[in-house]
C-alpha positions in Angstrom: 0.0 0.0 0.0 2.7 2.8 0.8 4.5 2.1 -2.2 1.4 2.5 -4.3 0.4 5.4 -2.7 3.8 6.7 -3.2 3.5 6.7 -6.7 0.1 8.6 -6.5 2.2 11.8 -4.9 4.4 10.9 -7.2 2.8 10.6 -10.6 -1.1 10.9 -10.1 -2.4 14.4 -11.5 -3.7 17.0 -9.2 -6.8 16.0 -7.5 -6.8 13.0 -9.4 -8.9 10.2 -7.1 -8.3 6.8 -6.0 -10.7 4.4 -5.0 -9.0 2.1 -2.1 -10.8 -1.8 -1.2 -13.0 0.2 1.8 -16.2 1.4 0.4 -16.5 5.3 1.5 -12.8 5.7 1.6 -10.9 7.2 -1.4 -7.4 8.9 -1.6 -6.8 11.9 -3.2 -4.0 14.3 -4.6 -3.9 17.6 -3.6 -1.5 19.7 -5.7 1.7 22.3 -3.9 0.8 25.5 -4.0 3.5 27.9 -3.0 5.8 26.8 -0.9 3.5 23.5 0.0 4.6 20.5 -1.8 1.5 18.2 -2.7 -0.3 16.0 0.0 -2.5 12.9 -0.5 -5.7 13.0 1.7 -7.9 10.3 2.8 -11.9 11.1 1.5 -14.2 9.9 3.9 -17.7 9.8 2.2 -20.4 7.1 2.9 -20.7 4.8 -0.1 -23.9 3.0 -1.4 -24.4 -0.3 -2.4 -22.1 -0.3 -5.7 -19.0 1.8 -3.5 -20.0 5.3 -5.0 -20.1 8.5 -2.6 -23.5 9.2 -1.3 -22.7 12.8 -0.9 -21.9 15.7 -3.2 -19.2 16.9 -0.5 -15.7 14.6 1.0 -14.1 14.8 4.4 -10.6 15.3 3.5 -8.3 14.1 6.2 -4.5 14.5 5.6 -3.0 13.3 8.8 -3.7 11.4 12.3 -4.1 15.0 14.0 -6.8 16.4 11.9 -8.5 12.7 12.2 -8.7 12.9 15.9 -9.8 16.3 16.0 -13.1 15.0 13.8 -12.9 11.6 16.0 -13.4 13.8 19.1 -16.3 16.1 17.0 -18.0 13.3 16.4 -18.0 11.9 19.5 -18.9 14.7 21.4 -22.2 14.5 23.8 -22.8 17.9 22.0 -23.1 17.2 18.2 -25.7 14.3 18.7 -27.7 16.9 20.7 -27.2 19.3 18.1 -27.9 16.9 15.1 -31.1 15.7 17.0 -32.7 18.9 17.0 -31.4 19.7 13.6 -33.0 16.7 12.8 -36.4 17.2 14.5 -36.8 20.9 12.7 -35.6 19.2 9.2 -38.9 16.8 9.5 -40.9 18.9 11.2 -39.8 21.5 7.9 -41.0 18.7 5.7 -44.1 17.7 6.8 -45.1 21.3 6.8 -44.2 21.7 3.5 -45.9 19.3 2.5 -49.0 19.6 4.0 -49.1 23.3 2.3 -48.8 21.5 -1.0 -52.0 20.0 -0.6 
């Protein structure tokens, strides 16, 4: 695997995407810019059946420190309160809407 992904800094055109053998797990070449010599990133994006991104938008993670700063989002007691309300209003939204469309 390192070798491989080697090659991708290496040779791989910028933002170029790999799929890897996890479903919702891609790699990705991000190109230098200045001073910044390219980086490959891990894309975290939920996959369906067939291994293709359920969302329009990645999680680009490029190192272990930006992955347990999202490991210690996620796991927060905060963000599922957060995402339970956001939740609530989005079907509450939704049923409203649609009852106005009748």
């Amino acid at each position: 695997m390192e070798r491989e992904l080697r090659d991708i800094l290496k040779t791989g055109k910028d933002w170029e995407k790999f799929k890897t053998m996890t479903p919702g797990l891609r790699i990705c070449k991000i190109p230098g810019r200045g001073s910044n010599l390219p980086t490959l990133a891990v894309l975290v994006n939920p996959a369906d059946s067939s291994g293709n991104p359920t969302k329009k938008k990645d999680l680009y993670v490029r190192s272990i420190s930006e992955l347990e700063e999202f490991r210690n989002l996620m796991n927060s007691e905060k963000i599922e309160e957060i995402i339970a309300v956001v939740d609530t209003i989005n079907k509450e939204f939704i049923q409203d809407e649609r009852v106005l469309d009748i």
